[in-house]
C-alpha positions in Angstrom: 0.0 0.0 0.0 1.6 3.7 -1.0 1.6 6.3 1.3 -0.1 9.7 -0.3 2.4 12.4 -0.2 1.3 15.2 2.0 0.0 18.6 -0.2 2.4 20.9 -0.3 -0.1 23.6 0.6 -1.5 21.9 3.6 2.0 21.4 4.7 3.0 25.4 4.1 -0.3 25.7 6.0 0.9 23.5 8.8 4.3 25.8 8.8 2.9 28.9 9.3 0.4 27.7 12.0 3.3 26.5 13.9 5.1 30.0 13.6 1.9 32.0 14.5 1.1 29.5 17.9 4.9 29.7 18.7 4.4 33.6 18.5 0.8 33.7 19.8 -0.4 35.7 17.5 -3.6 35.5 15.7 -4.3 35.5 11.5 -5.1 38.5 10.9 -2.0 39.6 12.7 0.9 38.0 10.7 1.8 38.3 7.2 3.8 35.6 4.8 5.3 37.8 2.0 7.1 35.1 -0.2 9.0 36.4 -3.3 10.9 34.5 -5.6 13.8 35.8 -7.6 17.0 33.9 -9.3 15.7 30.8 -7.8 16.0 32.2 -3.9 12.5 32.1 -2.2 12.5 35.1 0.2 9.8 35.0 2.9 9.5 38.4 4.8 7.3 37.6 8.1 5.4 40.8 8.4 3.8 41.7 11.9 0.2 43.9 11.9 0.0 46.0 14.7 -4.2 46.4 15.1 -3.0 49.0 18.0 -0.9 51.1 15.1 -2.7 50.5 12.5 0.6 50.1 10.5 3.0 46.7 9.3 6.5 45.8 10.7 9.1 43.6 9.5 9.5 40.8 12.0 12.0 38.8 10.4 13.5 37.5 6.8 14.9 34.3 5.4 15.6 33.1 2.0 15.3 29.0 1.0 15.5 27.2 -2.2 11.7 27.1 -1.8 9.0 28.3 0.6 9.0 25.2 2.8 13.0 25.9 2.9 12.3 29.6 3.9 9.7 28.1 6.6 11.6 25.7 7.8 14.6 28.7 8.4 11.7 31.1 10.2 10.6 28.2 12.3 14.2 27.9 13.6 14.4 31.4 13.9 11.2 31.8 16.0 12.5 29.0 18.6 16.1 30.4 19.0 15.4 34.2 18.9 15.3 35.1 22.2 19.1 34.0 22.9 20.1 35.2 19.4 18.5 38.8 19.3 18.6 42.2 21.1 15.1 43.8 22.4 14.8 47.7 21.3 12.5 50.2 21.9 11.5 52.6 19.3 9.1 55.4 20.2 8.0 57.1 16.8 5.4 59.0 15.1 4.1 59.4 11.7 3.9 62.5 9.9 0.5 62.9 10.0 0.0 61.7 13.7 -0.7 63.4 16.6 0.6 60.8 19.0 3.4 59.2 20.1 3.8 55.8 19.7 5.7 52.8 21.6 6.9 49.8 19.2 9.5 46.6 20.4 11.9 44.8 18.1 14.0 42.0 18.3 17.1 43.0 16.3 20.8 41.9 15.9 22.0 45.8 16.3 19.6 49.3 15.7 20.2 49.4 12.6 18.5 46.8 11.7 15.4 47.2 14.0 15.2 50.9 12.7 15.1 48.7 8.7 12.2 46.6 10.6 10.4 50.0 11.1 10.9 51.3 7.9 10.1 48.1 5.7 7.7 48.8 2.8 7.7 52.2 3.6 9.3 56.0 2.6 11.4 56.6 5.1 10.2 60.2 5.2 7.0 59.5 7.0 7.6 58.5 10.5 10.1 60.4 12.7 12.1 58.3 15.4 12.5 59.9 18.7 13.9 57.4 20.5 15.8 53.9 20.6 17.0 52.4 23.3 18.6 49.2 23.9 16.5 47.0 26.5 18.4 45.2 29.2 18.3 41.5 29.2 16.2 40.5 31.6 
């Protein structure tokens, strides 16, 4: 008797279940951008904040296909919190009238001021703070 190989959608499905549970987030608050070019799968994991109203890059990882780029976010997920910095960033868009409070897990502020910025000009939001958190 042959086994039936398991759909490759149901198993991306599967993937990105177990990243959203490991995160605790819900649907409608994670976004899988996959994007193929020269053969590399990049898969941008992009957060929704319902509280801002805006989109942050979590994280990025490239894979010779998108279970390959899952597999890498997966093992991303279960080792960042040894692997990654927390930072505070308290910005405001241009057309805000408030001040808000966002967090980021980032290997130096560089790159949690790219998270920030991702998909957007970088004209619109003013940063007025970063700061380092201790480890706790």
């Amino acid at each position: 008797m042959a086994l039936i190989q398991e759909d490759t959608n149901v198993r991306l499905s599967r993937m990105q279940r177990e990243i959203r549970e490991h995160l605790g987030m819900k649907d409608d608050d994670l976004l899988f951008d996959f994007r193929e070019l020269d053969g590399i799968v990049r898969l941008d994991l992009v957060t929704i904040s319902p509280r801002h109203n805006q989109s942050f890059l979590f994280h990025t990882t490239e894979g010779t296909d998108k279970t390959d780029a899952l597999i890498k976010m997966i093992d991303y997920v279960k080792r960042m919190r040894e692997a990654e910095n927390t930072y505070t960033l308290q910005w405001m868009g241009i057309d805000d009238r408030e001040l808000h409070t966002s967090y980021f897990r980032a290997k130096n502020m560089y790159e949690a001021l790219d998270k920030l910025y991702y998909g957007r000009d970088i004209n619109t939001i003013n940063v007025y703070s970063l700061k380092l958190n201790p480890i706790a």
